[in-house]
PLY file of the C-alpha trace (Angstrom):
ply
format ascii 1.0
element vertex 389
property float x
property float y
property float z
element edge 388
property int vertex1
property int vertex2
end_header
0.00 0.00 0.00
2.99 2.61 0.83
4.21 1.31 -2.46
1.37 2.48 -4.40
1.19 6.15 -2.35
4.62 6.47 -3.52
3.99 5.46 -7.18
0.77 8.16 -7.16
3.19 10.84 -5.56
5.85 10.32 -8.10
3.03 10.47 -10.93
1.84 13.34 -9.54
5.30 14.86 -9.08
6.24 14.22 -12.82
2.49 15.36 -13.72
3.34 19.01 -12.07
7.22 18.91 -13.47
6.02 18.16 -17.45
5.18 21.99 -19.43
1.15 22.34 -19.57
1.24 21.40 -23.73
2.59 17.53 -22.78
-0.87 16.69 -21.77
-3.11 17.61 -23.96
-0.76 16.52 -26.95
-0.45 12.86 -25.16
-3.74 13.03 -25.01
-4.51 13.64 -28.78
-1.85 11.24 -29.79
-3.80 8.34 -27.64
-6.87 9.41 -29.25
-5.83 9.14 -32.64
-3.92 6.13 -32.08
-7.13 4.66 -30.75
-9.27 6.02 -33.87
-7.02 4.33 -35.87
-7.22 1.26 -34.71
-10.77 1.03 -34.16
-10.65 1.88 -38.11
-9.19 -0.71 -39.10
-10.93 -3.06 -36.89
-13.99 -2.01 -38.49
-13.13 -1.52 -41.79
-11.55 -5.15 -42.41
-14.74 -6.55 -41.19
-16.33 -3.97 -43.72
-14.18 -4.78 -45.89
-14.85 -8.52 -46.20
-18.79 -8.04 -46.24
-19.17 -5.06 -48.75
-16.34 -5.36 -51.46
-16.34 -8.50 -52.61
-18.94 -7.60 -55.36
-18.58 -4.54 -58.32
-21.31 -2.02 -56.44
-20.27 1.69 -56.18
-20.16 1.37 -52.27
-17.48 -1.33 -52.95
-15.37 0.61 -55.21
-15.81 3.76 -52.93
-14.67 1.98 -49.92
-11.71 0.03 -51.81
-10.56 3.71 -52.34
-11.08 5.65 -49.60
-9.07 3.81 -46.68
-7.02 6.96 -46.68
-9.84 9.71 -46.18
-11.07 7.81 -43.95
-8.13 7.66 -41.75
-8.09 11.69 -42.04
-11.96 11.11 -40.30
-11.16 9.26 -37.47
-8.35 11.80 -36.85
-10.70 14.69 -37.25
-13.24 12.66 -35.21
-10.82 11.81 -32.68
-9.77 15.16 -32.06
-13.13 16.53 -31.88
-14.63 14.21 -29.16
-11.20 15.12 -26.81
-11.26 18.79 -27.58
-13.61 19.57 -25.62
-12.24 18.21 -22.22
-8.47 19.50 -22.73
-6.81 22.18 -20.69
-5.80 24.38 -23.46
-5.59 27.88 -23.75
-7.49 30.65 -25.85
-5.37 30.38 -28.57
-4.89 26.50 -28.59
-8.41 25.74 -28.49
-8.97 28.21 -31.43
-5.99 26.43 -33.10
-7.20 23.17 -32.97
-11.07 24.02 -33.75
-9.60 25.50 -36.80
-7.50 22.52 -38.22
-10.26 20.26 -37.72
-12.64 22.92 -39.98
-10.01 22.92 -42.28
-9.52 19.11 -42.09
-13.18 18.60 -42.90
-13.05 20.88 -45.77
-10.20 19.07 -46.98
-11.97 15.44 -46.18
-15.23 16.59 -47.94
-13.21 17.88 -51.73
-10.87 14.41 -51.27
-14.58 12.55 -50.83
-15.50 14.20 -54.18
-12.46 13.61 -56.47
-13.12 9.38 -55.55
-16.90 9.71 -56.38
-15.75 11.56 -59.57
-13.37 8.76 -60.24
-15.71 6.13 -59.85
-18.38 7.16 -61.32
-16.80 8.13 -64.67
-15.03 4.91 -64.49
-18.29 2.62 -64.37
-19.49 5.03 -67.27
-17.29 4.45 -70.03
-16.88 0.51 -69.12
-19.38 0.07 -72.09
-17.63 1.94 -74.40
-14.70 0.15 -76.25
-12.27 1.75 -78.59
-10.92 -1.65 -79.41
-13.75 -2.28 -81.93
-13.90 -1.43 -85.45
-16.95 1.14 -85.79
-16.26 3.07 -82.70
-16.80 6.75 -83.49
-19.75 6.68 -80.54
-17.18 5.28 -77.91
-14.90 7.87 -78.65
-17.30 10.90 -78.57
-18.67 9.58 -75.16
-15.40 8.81 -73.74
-14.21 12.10 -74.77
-16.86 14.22 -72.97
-16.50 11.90 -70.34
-12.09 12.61 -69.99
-12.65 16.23 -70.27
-15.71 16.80 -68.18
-13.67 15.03 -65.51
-10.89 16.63 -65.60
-12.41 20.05 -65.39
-14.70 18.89 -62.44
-11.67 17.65 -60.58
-9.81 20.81 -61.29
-12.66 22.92 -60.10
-13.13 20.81 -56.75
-9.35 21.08 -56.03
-9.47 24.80 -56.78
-12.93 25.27 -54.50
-11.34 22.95 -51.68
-8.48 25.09 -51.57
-10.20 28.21 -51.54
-12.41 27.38 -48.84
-9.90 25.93 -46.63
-8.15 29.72 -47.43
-11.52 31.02 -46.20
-11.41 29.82 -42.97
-8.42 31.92 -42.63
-9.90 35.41 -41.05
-7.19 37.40 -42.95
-7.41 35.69 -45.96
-11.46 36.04 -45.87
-10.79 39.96 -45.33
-8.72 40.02 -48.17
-10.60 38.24 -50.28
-13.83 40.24 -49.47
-11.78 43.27 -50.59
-10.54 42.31 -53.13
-13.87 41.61 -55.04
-15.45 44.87 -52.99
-12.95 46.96 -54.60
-11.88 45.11 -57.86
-8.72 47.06 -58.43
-5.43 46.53 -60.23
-4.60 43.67 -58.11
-7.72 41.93 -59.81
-6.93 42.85 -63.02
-3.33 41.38 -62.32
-4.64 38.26 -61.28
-6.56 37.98 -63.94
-4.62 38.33 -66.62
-1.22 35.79 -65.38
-4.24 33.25 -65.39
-5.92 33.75 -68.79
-4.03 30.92 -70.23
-5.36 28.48 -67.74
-8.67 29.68 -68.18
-8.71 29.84 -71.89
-7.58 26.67 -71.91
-10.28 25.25 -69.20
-13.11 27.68 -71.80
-11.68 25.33 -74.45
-11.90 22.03 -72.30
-15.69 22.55 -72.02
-16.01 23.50 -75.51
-14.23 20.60 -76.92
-16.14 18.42 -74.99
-19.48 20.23 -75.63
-18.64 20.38 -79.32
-15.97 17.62 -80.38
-14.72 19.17 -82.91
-11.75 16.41 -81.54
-12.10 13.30 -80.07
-10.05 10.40 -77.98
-8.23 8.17 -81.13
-9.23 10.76 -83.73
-6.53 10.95 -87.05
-5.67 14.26 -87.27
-3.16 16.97 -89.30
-1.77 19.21 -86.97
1.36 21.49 -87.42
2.11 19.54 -90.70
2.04 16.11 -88.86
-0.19 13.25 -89.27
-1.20 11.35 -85.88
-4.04 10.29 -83.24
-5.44 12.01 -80.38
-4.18 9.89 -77.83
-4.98 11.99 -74.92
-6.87 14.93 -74.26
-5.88 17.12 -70.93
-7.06 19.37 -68.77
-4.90 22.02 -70.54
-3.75 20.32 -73.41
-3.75 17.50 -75.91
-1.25 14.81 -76.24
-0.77 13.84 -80.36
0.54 10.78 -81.16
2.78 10.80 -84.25
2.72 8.00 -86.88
6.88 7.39 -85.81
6.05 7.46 -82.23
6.42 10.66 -81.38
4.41 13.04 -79.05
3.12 16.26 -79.98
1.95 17.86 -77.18
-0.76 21.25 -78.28
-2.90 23.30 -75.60
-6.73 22.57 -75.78
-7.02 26.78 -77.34
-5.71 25.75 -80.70
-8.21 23.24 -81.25
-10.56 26.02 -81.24
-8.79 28.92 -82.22
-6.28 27.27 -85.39
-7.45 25.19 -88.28
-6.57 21.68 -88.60
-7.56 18.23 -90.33
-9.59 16.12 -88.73
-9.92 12.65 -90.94
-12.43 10.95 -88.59
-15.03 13.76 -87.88
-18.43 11.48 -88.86
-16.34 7.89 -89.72
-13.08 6.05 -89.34
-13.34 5.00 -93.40
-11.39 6.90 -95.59
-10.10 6.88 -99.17
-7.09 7.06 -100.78
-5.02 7.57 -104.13
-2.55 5.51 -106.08
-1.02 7.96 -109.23
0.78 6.26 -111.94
2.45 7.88 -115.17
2.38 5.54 -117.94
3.15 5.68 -121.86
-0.21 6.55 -124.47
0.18 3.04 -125.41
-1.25 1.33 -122.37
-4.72 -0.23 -122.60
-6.55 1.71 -119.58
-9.31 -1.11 -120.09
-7.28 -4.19 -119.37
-5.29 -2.04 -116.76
-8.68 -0.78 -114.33
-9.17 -4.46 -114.37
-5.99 -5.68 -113.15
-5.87 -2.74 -110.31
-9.74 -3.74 -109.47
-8.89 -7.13 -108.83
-6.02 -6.36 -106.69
-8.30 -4.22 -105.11
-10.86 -6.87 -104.39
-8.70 -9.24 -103.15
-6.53 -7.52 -100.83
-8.20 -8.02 -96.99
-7.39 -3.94 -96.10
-10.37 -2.86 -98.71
-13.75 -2.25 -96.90
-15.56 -3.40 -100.27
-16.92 0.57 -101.21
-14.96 2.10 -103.23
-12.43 1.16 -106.11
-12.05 3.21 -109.27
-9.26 3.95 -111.66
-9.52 6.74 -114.14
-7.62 8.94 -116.60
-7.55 12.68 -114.61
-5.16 14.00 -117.10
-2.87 13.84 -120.21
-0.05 16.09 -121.09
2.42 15.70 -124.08
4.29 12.49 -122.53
2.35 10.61 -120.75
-1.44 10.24 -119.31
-2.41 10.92 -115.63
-3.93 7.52 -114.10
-5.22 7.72 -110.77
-6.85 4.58 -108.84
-9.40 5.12 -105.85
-9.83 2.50 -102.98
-11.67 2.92 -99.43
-10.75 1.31 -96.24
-11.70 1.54 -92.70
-9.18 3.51 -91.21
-6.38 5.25 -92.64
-3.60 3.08 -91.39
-5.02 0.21 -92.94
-5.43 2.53 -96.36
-2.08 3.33 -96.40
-0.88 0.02 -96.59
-3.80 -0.71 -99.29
-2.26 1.91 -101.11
1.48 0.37 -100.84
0.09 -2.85 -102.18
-1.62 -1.53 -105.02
1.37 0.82 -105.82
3.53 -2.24 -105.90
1.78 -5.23 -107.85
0.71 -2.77 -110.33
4.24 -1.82 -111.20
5.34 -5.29 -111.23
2.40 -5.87 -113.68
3.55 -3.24 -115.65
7.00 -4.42 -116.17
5.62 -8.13 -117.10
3.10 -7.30 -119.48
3.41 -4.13 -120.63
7.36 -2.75 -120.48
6.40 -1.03 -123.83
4.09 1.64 -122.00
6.16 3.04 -118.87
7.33 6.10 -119.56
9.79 7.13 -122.45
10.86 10.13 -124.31
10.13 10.03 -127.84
12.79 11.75 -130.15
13.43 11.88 -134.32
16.88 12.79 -135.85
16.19 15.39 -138.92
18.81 16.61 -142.20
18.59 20.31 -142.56
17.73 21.05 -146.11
20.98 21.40 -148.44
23.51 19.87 -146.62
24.26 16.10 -147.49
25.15 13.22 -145.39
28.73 14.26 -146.38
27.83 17.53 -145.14
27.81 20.13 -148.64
25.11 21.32 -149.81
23.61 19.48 -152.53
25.43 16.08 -152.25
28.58 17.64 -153.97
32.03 16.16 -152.58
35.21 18.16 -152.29
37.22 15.07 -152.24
38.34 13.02 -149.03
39.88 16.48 -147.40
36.53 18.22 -146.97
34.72 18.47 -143.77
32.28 15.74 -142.67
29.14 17.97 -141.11
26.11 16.32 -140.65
23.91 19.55 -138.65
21.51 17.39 -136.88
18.36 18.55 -133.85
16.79 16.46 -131.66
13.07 17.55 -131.83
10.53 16.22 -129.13
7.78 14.13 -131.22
4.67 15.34 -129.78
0 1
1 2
2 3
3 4
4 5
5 6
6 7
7 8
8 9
9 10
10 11
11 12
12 13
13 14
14 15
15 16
16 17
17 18
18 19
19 20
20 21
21 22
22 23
23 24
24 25
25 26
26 27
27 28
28 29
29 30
30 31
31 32
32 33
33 34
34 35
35 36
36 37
37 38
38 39
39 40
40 41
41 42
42 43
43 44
44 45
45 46
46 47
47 48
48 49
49 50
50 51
51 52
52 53
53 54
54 55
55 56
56 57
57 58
58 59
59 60
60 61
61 62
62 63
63 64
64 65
65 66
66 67
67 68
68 69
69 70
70 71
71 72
72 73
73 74
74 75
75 76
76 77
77 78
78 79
79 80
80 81
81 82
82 83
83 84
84 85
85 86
86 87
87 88
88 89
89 90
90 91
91 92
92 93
93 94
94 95
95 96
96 97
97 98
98 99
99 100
100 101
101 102
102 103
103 104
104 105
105 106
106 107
107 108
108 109
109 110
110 111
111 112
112 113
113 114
114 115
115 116
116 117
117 118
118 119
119 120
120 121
121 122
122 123
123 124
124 125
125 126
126 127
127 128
128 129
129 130
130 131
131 132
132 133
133 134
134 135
135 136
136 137
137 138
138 139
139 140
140 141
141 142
142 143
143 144
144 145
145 146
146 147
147 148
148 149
149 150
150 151
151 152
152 153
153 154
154 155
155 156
156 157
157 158
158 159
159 160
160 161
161 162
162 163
163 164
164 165
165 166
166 167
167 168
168 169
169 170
170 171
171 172
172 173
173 174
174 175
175 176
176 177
177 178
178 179
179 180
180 181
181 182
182 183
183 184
184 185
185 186
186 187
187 188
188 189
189 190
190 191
191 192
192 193
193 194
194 195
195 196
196 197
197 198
198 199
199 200
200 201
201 202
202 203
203 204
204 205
205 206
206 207
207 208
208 209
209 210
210 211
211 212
212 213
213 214
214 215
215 216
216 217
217 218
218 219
219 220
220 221
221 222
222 223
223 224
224 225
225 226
226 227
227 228
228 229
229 230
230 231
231 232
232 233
233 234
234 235
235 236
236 237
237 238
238 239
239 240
240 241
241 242
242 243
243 244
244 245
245 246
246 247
247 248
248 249
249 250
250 251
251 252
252 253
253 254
254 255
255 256
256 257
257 258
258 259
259 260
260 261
261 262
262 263
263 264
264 265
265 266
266 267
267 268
268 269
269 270
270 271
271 272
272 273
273 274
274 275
275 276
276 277
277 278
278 279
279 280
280 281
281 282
282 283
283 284
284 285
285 286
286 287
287 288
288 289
289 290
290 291
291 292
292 293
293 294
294 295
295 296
296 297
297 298
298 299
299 300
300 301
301 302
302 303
303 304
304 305
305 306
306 307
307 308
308 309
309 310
310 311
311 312
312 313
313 314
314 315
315 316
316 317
317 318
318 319
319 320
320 321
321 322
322 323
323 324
324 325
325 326
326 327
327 328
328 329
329 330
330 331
331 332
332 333
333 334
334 335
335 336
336 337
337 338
338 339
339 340
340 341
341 342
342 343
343 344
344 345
345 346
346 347
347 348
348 349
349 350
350 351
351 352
352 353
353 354
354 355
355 356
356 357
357 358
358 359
359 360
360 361
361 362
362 363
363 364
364 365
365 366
366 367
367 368
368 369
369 370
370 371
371 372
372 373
373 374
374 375
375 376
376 377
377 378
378 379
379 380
380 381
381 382
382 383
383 384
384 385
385 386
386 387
387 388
């Protein structure tokens, strides 16, 4: 019994020795420590009831183990608050990081349910399929709507946390009361964000681009692989990225190949002599046409578009779904064409035609009229190569 007087006096000894703040803080810390744990007590056993399946709730709570720690912290310190010896200014301290905390809690709450929701969305929507021009335009609403909703929670989470600030609030309230050069300032360093945010909403209201679109842009040929908050990410044909902020899109013309469909046509040019048969020749580039697996079965055509003095102008039309796959339609024709050509008809590639001509009065021995001088006089034969059109 003396032993346990002792061990209270001692306590109480050390209690009146520690500084006043060692309390309260060992206080919080065993608070949070327990709010923790009683977490994750509760949300394993949550966990094993409720997230097995594909349901929103399931995704949400697969996601939001870490806001939820920041609850039981606020929670924590809010039920121990109250019974702390703190001062004024330590009370008002701690009242406000919890506000703030909530704040914070509430946006982070938002950006998952964003996440998730958008996510379960577009899971019907595949761009791995062949017609897929209503996958993209959904899934590129959905990207950019997204993004600008997550930007705008971030930038309201912030700015109410900053609210809760009383000098920040006064300045703020100023600030729009009297709308001065400082505003102005502000306004203009961010114009480019907000242009670019303008032109987020746009694009996604009125697609003039969309996710996997073929587009011309800056003299390169590529897809929209990603579309941005602020800008658009442009995959090149050899790989590379062309990165271009979400303004030009509205602002700068450009090619768009996929607008209403992935199909496309292309052209195959070929220069060839007078003397080739254009019949049997639009039947040999049809049939390659038929039979090669990257024609969509629409179009395939091959007509004279022009003649000039040396050869004619033959151009050949085919259709495929996409334009990768008409490029390489286009490389196939190209080739077996020209190999046809050189098999069955060398005669009519292209040539220049020319004819050798005596002036008149001058002989092959080169005097006028055929008279010879004897073995001493000049041999002139005047010759010009004329152009036989």
């Amino acid at each position: 019994m003396e032993r346990l007087t002792d061990l209270s006096a001692r306590l109480a000894a050390l209690r009146t020795d520690l500084p006043l703040f060692v309390e309260p803080l060992l206080a919080l810390a065993v608070a949070i420590a327990l709010a923790l744990i009683a977490l994750n007590i509760v949300y394993r056993i949550v966990f094993r009831h409720f997230t097995d399946g594909d349901s929103p709730l399931a995704q949400f709570l697969r996601r939001a183990r870490r806001p939820l720690r920041l609850g039981a912290v606020l929670l924590a310190i809010g039920a121990v608050s109250p019974g702390l010896a703190l001062s004024v200014w330590g009370r008002e301290a701690l009242q406000h990081a919890v506000l703030a905390g909530v704040v914070v809690l509430i946006g982070w709450s938002v950006l998952i349910a964003v996440d998730i929701l958008t996510a379960r969305s577009v899971r019907k929507h595949r761009l791995d399929v062949a017609d897929n021009l209503t996958a993209r335009k959904y899934l590129t609403q959905i990207r950019i709507l997204k993004r600008a909703t997550k930007i705008v929670t971030v930038i309201l989470t912030i700015g109410a946390v900053l609210m809760t600030f009383e000098g920040v609030r006064e300045y703020g309230v100023s600030l729009f009361a009297s709308a001065g050069a400082a505003g102005l300032v502000l306004g203009f360093a961010a114009r480019p964000v907000l242009a670019n945010l303008i032109a987020g909403v746009q694009i996604a209201l009125t697609q003039p681009i969309r996710i996997d679109d073929v587009v011309i842009v800056e003299g390169e040929w590529g897809w929209i692989e990603e579309i941005y908050a602020t800008y658009v990410v442009v995959r090149i044909w050899d790989w590379r990225r062309l990165i271009v902020p979400l303004s030009y899109f509205i602002e700068q013309p450009f090619q768009n190949w996929t607008r209403e469909s992935a199909s496309i046509m292309g052209s195959v040019f070929w220069y060839v002599d007078y003397t080739m048969p254009v019949a049997e020749m639009r039947e040999v580039v049809e049939r390659i046409i038929s039979e090669s697996p990257h024609w969509d079965g629409q179009v395939k055509v091959l007509q004279v578009v022009d003649v000039d003095k040396d050869v004619m102008h033959l151009r050949a039309l085919m259709s495929s779904r996409n334009s990768p796959t008409n490029w390489d339609l286009r490389c196939e024709v190209r080739e077996k064409v020209m190999a046809w050509m050189q098999e069955a008809h060398p005669e009519a590639l292209p040539r220049l035609r020319g004819e050798m001509e005596m002036r008149d009065g001058w002989s092959m021995t080169g005097n006028p009229g055929g008279q010879s001088k004897g073995p001493e006089a000049p041999q002139r034969v005047p010759q010009e190569m004329k152009r036989q059109e």
